[in-house]
N, C-alpha and C positions, 0 to 999 in steps of 0.2 A: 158814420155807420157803427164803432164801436161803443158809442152814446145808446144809441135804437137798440143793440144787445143786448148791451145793461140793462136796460128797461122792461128787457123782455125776457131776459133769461141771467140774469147778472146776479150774484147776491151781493144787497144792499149793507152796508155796514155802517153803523150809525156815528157819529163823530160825534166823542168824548167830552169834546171844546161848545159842543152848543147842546148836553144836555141840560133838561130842566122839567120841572113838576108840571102839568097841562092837566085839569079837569079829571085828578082821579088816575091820571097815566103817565110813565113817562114819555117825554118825546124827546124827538132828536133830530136831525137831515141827516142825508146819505151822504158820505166822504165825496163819494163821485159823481154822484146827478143832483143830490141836495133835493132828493123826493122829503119830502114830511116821514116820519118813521114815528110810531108810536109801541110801547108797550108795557103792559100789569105786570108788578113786580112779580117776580119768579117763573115769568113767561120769557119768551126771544122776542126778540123786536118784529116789524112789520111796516108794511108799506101802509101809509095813510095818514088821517087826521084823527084825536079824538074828538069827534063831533057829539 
């Protein structure tokens, strides 16, 4: 149940140890669910891929 929170109402925090350069964005996972997190420099991170 505290997994399904997260997901729904959690903020995501991106883990330090797996970022990297992805298509123009940064990306990263999330410390606690390991969702995809991406984001443009001088922006905050975000839930997704950059596709």
């Amino acid at each position: 149940m505290p997994d399904l929170l997260h997901r729904l109402f959690g903020t995501h925090v991106a883990d330090p140890a797996s970022n990297h350069w992805d298509r123009g964005h940064f990306a990263s996972k999330c410390v606690r669910c390991g969702r995809h997190m991406i984001r443009l420099p001088g922006l905050p991170w975000r839930v997704g891929r950059a596709d």
